[in-house]
N, CA, C and O atoms as a GROMACS GRO file, in nm:
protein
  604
    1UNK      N    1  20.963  25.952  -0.933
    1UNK     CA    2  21.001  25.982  -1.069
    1UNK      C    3  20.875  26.024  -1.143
    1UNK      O    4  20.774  25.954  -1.150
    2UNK      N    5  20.886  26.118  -1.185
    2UNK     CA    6  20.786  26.170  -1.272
    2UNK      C    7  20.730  26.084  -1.393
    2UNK      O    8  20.821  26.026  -1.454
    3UNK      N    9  20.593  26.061  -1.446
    3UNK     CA   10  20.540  25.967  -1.556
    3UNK      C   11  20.651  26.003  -1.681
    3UNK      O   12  20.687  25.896  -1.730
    4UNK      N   13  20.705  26.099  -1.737
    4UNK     CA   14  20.725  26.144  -1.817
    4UNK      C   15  20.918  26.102  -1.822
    4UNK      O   16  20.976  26.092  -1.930
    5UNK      N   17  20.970  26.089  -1.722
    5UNK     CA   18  21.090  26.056  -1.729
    5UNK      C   19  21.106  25.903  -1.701
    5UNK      O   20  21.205  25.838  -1.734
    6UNK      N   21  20.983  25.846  -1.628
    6UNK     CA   22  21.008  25.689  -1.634
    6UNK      C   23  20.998  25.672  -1.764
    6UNK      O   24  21.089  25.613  -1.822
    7UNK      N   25  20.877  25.725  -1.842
    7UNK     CA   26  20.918  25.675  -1.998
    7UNK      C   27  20.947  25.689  -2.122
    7UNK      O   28  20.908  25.624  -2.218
    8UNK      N   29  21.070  25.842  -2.113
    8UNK     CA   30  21.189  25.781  -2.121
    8UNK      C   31  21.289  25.733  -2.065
    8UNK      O   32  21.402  25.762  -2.107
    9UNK      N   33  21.274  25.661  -1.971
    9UNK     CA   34  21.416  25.587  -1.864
    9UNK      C   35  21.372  25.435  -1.998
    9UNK      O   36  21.457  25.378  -2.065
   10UNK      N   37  21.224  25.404  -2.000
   10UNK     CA   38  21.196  25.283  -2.060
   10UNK      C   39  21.233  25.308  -2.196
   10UNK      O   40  21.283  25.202  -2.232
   11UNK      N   41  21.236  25.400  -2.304
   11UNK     CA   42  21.256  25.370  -2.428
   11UNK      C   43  21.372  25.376  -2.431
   11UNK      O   44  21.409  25.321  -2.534
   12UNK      N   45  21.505  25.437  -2.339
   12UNK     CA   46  21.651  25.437  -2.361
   12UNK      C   47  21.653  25.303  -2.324
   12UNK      O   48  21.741  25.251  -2.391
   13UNK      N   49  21.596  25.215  -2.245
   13UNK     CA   50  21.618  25.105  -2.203
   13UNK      C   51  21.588  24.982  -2.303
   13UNK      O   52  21.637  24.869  -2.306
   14UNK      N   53  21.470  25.060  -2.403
   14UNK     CA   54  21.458  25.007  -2.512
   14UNK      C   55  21.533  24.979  -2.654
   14UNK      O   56  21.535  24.877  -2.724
   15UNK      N   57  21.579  25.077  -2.667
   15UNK     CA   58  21.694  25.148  -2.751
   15UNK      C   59  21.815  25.097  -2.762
   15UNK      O   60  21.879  25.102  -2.867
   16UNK      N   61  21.870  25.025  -2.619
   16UNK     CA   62  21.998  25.024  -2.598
   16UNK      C   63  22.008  24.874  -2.665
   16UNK      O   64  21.914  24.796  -2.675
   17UNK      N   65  22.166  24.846  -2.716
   17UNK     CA   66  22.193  24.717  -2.781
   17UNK      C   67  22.128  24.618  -2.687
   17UNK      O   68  22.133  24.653  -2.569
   18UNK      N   69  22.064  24.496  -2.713
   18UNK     CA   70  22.059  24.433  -2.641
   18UNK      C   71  22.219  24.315  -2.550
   18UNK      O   72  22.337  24.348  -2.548
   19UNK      N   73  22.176  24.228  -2.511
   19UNK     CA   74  22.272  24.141  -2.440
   19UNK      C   75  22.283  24.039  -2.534
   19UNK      O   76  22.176  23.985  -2.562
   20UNK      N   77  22.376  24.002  -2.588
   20UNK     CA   78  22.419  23.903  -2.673
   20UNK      C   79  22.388  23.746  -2.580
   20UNK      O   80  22.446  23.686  -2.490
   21UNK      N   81  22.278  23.728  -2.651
   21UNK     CA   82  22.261  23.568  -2.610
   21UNK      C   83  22.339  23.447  -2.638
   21UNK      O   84  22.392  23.445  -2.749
   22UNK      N   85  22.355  23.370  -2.580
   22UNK     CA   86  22.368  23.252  -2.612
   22UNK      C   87  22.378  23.180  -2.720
   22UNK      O   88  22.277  23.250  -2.725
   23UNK      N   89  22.394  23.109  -2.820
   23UNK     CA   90  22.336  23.024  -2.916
   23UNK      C   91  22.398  22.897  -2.889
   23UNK      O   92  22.496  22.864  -2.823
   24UNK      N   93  22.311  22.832  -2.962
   24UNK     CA   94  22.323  22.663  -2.901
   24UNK      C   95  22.350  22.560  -3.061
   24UNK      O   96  22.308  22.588  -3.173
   25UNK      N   97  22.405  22.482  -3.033
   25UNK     CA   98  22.379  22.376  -3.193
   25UNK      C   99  22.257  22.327  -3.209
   25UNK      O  100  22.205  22.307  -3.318
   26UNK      N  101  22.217  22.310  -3.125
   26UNK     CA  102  22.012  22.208  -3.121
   26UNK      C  103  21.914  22.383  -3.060
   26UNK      O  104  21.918  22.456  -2.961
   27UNK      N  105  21.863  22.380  -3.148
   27UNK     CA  106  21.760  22.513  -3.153
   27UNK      C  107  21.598  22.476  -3.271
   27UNK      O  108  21.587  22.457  -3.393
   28UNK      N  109  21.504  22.479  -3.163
   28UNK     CA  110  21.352  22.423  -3.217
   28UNK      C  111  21.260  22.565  -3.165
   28UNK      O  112  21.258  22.615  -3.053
   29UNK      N  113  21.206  22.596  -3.256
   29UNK     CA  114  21.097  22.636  -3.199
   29UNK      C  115  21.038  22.618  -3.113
   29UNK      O  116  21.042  22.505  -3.066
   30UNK      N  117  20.940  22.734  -3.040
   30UNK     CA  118  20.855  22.682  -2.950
   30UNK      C  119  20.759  22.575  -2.951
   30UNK      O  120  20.735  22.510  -2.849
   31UNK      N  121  20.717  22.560  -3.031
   31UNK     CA  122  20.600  22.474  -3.082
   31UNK      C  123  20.656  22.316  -3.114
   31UNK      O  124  20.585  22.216  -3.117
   32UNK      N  125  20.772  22.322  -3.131
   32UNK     CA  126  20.864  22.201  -3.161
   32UNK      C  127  20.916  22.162  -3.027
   32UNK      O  128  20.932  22.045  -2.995
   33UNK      N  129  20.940  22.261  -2.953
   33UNK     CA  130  20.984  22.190  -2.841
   33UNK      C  131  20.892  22.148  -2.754
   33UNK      O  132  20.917  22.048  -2.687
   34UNK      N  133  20.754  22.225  -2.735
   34UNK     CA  134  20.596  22.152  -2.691
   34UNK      C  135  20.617  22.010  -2.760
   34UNK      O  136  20.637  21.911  -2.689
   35UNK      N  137  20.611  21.999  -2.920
   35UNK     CA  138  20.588  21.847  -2.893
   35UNK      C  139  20.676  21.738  -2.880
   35UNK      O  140  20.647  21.618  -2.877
   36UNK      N  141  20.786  21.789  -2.874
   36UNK     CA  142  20.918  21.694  -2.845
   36UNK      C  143  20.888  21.630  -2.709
   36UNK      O  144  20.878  21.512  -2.674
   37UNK      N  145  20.876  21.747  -2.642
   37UNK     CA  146  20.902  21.714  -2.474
   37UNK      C  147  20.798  21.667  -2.387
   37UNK      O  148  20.701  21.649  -2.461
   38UNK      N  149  20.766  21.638  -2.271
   38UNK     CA  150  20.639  21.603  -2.203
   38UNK      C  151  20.609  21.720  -2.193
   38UNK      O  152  20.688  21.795  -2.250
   39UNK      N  153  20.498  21.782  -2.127
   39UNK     CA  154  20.486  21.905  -2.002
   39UNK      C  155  20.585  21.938  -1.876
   39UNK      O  156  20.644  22.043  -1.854
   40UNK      N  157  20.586  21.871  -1.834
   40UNK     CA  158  20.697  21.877  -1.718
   40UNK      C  159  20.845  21.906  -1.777
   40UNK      O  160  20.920  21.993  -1.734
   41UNK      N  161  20.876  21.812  -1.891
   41UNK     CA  162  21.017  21.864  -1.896
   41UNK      C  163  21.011  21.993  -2.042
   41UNK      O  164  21.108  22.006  -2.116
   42UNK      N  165  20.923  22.049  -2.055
   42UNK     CA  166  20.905  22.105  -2.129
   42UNK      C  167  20.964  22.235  -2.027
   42UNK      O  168  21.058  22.313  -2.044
   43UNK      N  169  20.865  22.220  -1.916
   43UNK     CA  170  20.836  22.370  -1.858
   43UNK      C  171  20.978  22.363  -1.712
   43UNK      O  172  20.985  22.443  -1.618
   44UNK      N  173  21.062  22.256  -1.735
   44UNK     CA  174  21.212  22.242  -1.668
   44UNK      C  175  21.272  22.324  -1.762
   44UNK      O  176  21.305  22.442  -1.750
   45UNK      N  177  21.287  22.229  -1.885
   45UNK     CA  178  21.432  22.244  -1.997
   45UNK      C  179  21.409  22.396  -2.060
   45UNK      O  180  21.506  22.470  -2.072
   46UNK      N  181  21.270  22.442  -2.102
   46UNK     CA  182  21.225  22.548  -2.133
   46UNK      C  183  21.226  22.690  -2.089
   46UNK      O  184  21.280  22.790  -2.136
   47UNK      N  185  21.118  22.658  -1.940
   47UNK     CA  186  21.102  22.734  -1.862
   47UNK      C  187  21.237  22.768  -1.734
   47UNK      O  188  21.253  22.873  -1.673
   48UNK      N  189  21.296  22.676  -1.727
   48UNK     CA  190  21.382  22.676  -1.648
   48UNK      C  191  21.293  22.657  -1.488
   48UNK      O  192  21.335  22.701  -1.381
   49UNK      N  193  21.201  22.602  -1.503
   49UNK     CA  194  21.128  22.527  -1.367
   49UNK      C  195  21.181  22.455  -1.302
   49UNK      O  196  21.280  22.404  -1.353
   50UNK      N  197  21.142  22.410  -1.151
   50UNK     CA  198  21.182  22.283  -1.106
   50UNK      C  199  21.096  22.217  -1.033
   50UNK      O  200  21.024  22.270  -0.949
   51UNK      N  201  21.098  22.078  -1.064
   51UNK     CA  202  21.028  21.992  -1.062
   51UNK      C  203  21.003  21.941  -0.900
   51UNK      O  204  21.109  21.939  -0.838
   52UNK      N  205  20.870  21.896  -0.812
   52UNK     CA  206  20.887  21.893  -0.703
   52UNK      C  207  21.013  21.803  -0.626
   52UNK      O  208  21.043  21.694  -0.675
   53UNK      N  209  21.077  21.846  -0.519
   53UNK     CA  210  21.182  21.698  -0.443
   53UNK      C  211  21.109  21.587  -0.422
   53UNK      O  212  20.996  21.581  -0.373
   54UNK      N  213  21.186  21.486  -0.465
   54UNK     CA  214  21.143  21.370  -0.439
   54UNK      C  215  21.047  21.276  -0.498
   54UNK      O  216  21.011  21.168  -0.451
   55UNK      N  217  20.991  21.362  -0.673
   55UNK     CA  218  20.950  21.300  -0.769
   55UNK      C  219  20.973  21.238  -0.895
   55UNK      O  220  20.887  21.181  -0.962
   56UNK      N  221  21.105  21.251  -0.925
   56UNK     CA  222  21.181  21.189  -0.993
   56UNK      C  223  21.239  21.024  -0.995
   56UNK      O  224  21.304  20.985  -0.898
   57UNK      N  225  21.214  20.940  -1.101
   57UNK     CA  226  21.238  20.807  -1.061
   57UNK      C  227  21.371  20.810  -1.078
   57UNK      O  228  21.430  20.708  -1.043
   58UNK      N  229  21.439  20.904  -1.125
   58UNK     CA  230  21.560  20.874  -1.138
   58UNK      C  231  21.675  20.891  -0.986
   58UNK      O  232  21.792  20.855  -0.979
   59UNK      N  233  21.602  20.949  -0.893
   59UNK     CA  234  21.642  20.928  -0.785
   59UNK      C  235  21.659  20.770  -0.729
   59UNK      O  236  21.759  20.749  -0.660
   60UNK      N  237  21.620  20.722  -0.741
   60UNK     CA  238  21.670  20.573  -0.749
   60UNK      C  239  21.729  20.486  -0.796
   60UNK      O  240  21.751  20.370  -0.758
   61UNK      N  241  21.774  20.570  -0.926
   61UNK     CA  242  21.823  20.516  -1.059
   61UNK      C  243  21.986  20.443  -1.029
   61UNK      O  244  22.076  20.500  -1.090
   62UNK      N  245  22.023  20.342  -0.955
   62UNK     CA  246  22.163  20.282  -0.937
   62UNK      C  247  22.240  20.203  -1.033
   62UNK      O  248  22.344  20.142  -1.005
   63UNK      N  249  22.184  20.208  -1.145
   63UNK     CA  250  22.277  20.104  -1.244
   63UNK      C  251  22.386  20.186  -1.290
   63UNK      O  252  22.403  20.306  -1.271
   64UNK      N  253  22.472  20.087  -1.365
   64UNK     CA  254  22.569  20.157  -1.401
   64UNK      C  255  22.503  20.228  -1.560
   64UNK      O  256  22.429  20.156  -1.627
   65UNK      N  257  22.532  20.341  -1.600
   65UNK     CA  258  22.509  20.408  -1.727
   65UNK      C  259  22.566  20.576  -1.776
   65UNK      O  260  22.668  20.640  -1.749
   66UNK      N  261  22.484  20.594  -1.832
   66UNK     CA  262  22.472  20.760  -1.889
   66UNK      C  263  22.337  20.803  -1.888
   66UNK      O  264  22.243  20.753  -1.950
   67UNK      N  265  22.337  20.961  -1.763
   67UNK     CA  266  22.232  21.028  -1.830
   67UNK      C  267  22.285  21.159  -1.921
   67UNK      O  268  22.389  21.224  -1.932
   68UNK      N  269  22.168  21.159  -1.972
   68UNK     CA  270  22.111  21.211  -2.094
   68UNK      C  271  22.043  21.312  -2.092
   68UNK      O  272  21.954  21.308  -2.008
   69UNK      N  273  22.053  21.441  -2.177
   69UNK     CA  274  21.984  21.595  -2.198
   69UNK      C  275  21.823  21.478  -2.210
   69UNK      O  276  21.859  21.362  -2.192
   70UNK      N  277  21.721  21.483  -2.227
   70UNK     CA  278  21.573  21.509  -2.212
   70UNK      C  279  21.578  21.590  -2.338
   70UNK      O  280  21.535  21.523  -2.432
   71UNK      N  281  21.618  21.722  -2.376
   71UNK     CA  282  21.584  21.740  -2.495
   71UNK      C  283  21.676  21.762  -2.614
   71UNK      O  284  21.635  21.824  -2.713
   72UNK      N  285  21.777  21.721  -2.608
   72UNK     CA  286  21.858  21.668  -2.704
   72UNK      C  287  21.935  21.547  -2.730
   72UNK      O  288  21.996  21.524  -2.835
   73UNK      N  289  21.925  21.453  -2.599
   73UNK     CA  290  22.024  21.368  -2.592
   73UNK      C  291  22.178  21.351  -2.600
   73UNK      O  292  22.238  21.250  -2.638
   74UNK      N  293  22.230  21.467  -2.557
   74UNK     CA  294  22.362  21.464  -2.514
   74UNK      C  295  22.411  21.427  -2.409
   74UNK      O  296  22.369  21.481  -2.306
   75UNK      N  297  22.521  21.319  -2.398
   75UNK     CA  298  22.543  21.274  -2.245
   75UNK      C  299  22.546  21.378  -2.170
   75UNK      O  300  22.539  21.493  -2.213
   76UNK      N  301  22.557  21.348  -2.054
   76UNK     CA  302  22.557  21.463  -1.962
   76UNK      C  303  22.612  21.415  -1.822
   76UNK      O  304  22.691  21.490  -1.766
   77UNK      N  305  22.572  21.283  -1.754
   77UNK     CA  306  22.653  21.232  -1.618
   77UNK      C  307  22.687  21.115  -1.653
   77UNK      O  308  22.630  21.039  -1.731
   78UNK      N  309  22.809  21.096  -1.578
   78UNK     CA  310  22.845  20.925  -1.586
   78UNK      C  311  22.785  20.873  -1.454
   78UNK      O  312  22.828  20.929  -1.354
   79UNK      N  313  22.659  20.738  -1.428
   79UNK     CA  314  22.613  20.699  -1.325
   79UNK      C  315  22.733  20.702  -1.227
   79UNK      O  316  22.665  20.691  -1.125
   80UNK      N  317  22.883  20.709  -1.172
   80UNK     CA  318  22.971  20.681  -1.174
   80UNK      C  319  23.004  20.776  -1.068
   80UNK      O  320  23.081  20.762  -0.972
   81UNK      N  321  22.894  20.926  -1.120
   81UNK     CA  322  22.943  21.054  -1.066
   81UNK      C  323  22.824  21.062  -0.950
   81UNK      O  324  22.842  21.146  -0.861
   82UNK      N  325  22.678  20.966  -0.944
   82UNK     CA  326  22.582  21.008  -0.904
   82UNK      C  327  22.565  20.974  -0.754
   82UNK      O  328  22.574  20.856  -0.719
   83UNK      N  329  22.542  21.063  -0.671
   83UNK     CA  330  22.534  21.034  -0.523
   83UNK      C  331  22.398  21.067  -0.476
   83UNK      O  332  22.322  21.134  -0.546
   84UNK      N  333  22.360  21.018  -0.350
   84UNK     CA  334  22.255  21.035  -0.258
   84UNK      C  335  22.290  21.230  -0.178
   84UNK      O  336  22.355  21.249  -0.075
   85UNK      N  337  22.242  21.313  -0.240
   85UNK     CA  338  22.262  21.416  -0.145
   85UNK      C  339  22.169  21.448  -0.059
   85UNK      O  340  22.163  21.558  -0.005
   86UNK      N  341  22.092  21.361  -0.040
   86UNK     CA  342  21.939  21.402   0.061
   86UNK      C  343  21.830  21.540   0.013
   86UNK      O  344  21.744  21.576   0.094
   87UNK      N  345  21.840  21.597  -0.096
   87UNK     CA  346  21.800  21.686  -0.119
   87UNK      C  347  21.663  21.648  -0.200
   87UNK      O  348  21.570  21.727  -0.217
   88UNK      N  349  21.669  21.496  -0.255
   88UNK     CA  350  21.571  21.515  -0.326
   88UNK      C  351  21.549  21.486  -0.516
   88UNK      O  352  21.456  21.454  -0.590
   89UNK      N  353  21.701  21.522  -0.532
   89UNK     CA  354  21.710  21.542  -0.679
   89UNK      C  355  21.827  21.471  -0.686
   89UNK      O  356  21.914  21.447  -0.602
   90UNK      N  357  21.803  21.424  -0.868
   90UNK     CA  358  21.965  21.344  -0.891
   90UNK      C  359  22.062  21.437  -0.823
   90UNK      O  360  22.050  21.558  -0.808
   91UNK      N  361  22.157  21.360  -0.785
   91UNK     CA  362  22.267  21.481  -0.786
   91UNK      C  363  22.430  21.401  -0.829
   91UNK      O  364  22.465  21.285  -0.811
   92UNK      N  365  22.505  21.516  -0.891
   92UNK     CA  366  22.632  21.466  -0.946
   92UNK      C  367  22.748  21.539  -0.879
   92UNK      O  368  22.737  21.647  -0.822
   93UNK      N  369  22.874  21.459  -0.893
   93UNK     CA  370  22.970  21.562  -0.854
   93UNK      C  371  23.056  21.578  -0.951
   93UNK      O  372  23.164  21.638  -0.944
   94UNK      N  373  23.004  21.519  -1.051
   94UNK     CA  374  23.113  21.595  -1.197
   94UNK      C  375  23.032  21.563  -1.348
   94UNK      O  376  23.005  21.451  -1.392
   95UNK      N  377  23.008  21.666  -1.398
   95UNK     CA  378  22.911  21.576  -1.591
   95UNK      C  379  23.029  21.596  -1.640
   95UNK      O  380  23.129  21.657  -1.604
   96UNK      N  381  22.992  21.521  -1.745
   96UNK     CA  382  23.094  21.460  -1.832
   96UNK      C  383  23.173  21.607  -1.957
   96UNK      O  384  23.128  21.713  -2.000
   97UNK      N  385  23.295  21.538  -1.972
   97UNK     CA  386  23.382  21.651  -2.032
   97UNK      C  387  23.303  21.709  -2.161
   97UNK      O  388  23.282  21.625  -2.249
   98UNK      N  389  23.240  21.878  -2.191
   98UNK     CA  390  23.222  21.929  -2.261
   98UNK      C  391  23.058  21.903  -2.284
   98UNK      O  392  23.004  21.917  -2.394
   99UNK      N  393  22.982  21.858  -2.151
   99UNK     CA  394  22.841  21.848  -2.173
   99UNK      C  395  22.763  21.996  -2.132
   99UNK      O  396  22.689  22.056  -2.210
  100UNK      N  397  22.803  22.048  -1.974
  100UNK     CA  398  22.744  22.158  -1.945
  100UNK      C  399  22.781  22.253  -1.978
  100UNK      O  400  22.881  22.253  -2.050
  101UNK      N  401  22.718  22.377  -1.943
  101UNK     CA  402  22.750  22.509  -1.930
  101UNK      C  403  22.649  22.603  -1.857
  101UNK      O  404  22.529  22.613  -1.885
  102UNK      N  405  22.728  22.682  -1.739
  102UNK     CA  406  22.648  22.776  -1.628
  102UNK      C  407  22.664  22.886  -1.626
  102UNK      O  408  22.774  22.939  -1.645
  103UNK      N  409  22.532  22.957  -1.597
  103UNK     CA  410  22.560  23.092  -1.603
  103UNK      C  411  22.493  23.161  -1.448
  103UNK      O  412  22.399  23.110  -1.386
  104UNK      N  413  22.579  23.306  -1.402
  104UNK     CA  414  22.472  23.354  -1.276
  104UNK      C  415  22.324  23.321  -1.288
  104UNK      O  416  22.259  23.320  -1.392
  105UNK      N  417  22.286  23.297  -1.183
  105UNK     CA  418  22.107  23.291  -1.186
  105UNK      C  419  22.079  23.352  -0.989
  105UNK      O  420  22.066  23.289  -0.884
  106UNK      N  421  22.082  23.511  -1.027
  106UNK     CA  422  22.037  23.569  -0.906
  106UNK      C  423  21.915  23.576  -0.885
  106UNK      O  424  21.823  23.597  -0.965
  107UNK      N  425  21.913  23.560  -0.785
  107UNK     CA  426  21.715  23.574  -0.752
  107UNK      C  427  21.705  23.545  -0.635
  107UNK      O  428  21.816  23.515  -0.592
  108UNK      N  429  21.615  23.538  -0.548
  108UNK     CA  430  21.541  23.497  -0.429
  108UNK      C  431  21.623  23.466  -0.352
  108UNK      O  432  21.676  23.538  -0.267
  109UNK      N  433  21.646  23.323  -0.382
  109UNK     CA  434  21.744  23.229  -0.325
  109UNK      C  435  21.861  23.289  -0.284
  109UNK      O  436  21.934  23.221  -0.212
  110UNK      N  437  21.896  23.398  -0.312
  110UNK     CA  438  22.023  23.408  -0.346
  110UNK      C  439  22.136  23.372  -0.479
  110UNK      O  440  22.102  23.298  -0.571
  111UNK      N  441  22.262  23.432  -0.472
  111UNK     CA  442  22.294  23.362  -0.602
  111UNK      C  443  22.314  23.253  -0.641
  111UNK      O  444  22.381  23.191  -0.558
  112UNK      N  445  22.293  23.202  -0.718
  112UNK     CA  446  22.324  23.069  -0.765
  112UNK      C  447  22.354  23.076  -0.868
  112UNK      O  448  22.328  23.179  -0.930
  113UNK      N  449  22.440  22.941  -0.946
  113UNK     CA  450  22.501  22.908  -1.091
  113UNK      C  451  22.403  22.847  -1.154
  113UNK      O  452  22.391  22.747  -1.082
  114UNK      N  453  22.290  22.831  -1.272
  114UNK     CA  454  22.256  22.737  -1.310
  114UNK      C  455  22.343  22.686  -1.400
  114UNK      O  456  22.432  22.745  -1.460
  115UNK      N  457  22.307  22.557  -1.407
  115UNK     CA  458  22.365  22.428  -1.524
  115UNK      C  459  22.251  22.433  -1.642
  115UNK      O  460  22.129  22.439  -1.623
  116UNK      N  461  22.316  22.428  -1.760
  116UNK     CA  462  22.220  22.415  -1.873
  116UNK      C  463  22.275  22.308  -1.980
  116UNK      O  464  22.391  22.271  -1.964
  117UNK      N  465  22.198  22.254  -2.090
  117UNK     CA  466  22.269  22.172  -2.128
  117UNK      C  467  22.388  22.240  -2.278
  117UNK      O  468  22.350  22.327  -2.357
  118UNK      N  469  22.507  22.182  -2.281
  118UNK     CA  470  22.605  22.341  -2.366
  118UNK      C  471  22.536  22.253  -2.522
  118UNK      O  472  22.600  22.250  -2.627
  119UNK      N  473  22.459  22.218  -2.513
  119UNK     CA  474  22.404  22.173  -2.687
  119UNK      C  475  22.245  22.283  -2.725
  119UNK      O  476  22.209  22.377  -2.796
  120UNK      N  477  22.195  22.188  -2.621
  120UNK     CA  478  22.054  22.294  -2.704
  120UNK      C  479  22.027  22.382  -2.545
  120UNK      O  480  21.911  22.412  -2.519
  121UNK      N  481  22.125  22.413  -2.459
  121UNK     CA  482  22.043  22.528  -2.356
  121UNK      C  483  21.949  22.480  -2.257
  121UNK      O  484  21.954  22.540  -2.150
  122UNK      N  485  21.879  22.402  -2.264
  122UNK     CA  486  21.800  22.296  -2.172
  122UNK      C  487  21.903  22.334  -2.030
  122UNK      O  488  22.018  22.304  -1.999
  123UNK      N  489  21.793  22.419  -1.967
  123UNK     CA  490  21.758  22.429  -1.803
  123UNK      C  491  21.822  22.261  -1.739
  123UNK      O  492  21.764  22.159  -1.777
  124UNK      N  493  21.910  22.252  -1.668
  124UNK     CA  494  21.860  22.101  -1.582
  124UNK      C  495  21.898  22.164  -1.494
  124UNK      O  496  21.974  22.074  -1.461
  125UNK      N  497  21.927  22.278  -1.386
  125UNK     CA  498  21.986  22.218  -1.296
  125UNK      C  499  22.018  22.382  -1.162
  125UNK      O  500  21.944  22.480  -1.165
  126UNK      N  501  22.138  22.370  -1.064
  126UNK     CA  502  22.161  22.419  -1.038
  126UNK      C  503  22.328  22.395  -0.970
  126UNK      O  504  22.324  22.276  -0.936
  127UNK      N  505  22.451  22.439  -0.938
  127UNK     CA  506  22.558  22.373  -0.943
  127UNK      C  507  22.560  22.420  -0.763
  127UNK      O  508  22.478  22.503  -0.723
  128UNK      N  509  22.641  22.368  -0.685
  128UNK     CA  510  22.667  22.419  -0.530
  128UNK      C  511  22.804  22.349  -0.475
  128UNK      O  512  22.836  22.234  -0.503
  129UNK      N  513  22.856  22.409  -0.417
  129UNK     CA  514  22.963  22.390  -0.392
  129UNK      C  515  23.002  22.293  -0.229
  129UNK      O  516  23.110  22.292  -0.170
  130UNK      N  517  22.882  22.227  -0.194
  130UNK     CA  518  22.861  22.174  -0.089
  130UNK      C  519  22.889  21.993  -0.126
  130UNK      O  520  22.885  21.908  -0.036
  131UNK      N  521  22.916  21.958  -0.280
  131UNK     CA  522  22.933  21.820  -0.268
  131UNK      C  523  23.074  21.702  -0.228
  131UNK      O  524  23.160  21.723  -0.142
  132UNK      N  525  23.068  21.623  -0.286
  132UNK     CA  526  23.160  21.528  -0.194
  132UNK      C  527  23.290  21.503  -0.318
  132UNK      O  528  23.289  21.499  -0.441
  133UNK      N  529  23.393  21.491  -0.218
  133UNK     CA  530  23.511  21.496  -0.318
  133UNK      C  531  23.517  21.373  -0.414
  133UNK      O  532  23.481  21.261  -0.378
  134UNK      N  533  23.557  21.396  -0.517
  134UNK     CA  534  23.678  21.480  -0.572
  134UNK      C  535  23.702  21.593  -0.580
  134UNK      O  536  23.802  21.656  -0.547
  135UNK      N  537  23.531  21.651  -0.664
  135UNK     CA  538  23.540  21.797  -0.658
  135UNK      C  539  23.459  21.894  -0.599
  135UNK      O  540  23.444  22.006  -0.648
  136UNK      N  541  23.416  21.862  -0.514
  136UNK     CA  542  23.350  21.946  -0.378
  136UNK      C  543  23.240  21.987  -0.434
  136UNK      O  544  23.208  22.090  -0.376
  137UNK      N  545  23.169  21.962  -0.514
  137UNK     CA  546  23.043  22.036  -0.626
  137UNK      C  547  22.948  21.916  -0.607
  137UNK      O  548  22.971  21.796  -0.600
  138UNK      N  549  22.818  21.996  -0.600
  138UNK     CA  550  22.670  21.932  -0.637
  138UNK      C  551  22.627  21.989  -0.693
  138UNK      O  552  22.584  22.104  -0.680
  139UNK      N  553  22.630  21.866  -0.827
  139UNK     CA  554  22.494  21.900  -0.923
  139UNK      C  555  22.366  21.895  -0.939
  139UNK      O  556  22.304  21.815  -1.008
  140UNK      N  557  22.327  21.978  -0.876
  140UNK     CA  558  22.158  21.890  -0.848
  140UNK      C  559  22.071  21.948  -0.941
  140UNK      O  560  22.044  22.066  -0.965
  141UNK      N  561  22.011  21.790  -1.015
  141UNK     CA  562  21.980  21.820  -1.138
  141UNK      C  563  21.831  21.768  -1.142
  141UNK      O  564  21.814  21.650  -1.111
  142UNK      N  565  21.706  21.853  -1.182
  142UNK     CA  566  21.567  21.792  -1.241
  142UNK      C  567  21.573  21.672  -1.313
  142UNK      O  568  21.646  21.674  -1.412
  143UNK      N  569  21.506  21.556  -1.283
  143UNK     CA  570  21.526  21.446  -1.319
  143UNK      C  571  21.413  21.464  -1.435
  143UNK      O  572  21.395  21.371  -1.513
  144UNK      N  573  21.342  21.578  -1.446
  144UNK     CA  574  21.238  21.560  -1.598
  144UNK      C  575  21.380  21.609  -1.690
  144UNK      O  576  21.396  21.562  -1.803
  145UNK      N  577  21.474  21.700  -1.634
  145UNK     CA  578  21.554  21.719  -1.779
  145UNK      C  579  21.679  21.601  -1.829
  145UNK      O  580  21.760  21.607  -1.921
  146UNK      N  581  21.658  21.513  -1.742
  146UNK     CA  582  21.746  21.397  -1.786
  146UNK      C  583  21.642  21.240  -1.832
  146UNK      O  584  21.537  21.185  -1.798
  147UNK      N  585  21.780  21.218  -1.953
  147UNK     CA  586  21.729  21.049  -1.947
  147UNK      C  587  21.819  20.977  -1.941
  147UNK      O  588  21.931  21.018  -1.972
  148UNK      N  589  21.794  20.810  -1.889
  148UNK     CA  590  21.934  20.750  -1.831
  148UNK      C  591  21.904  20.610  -1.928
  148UNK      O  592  21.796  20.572  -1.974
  149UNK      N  593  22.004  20.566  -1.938
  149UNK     CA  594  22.018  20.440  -2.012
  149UNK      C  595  22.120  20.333  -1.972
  149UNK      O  596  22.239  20.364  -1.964
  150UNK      N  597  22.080  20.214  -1.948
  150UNK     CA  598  22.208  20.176  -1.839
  150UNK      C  599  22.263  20.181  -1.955
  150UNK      O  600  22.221  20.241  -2.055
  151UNK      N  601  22.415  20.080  -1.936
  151UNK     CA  602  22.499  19.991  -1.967
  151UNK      C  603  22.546  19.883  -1.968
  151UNK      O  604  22.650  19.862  -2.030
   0.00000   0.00000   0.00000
């Protein structure tokens, strides 16, 4: 492609309406959400990162409770839902009615669904269809974007 038609291929590309985002009820600035959050779940819930397998304490986490968005505090799993999937990361096979919301996330991997949180957008996760019934789904979720509280 010639210099001159890549850019305009880039300013029509510029030009064009953008993609209607998202909006969320919990919305902070950048700078607000730096100091809300640690680093780590900053650059999960934010960045949409993930955190290494097998560093999360909440992988151990067996009481009975609710976790929790990390940066808004909206429930999000009932301990109830949480299983051992060997992978590394919490994992769920159902969050609670009207907590998530997923969108395509193609890349590398292949496709995948991420999970975000449906209040403020907070990254946790990724959804797969490999978990244990009831509903055949794993949620496997960054344990920096959750917090748990028993009961």
């Amino acid at each position: 492609m010639h210099r001159r038609s890549f850019l305009m291929s880039v300013a029509a590309l510029a030009l064009a309406s953008p993609l209607r985002a998202e909006t969320f009820e919990v919305t902070l600035t950048e700078a607000e959400w730096r100091a809300k959050l640690t680093d780590m779940q900053y650059r999960v819930l934010r960045q949409a990162e993930t955190e290494r397998a097998g560093t999360s304490p909440l992988n151990d986490e067996h009481r009975k409770g609710t976790f929790f968005c990390a940066g808004c505090d909206l429930p999000l799993f009932s301990s109830g839902t949480k299983f051992d999937s060997g992978t590394g990361w919490p994992s769920f096979f159902e969050p609670l009615p009207n907590a998530t919301g997923t969108k395509a996330d193609p890349g590398v991997f292949g496709d995948r669904t991420e999970v975000h949180c449906r209040r403020c957008g907070g990254h946790l996760g990724h959804v797969f269809s490999d978990g244990p019934q009831p509903t055949g789904l794993r949620y496997c979720m960054n344990g920096a974007a959750l917090k748990f509280r028993a009961t």
